[in-house]
C-alpha positions in Angstrom: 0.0 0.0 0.0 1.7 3.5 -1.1 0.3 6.9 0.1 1.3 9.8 -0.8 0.3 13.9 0.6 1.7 16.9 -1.6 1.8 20.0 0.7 2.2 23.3 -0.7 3.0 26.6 1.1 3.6 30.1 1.0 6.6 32.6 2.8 6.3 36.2 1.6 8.8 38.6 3.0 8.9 42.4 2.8 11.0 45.6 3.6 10.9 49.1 3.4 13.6 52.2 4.5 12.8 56.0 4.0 14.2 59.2 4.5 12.8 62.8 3.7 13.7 65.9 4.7 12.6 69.7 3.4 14.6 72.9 2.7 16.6 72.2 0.1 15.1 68.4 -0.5 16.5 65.5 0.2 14.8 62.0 -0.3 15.8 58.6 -0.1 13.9 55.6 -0.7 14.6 51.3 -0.8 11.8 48.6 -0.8 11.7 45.4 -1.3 9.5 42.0 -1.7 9.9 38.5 -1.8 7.3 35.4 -2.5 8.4 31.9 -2.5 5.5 28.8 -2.7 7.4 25.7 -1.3 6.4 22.0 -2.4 6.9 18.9 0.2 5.8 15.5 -0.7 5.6 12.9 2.3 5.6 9.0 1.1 4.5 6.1 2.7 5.0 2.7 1.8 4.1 -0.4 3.6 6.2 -4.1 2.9 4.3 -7.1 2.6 6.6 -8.5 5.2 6.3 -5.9 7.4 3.5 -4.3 10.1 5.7 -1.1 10.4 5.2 1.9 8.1 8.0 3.3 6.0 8.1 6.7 5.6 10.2 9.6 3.5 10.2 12.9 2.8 11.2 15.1 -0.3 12.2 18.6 -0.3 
């Protein structure tokens, strides 16, 4: 018997740095954004010979 669970996730990251300042102007400005979806499939297999699960992962 073989099983198998595909799990999919999210991380988003983001960032942001300023300055401003009158008389005579000065401005700075940096940003930033990150998105990454992560896949992780967990496999179970079972031997005919066996009562004990077998189990991997893949990252």
């Amino acid at each position: 018997m073989k099983l198998r669970i595909e799990e999919y996730y999210g991380v988003d990251a983001s960032g942001n740095v300023g300055l401003n300042a009158k008389d005579d102007s000065i401005s700075l400005g940096l940003s930033g954004e990150g998105r990454k979806v992560t896949k992780r499939v967990y496999k179970f297999k079972r031997t005919a010979n066996s009562s004990i699960d077998k189990f991997e992962s893949q990252d």
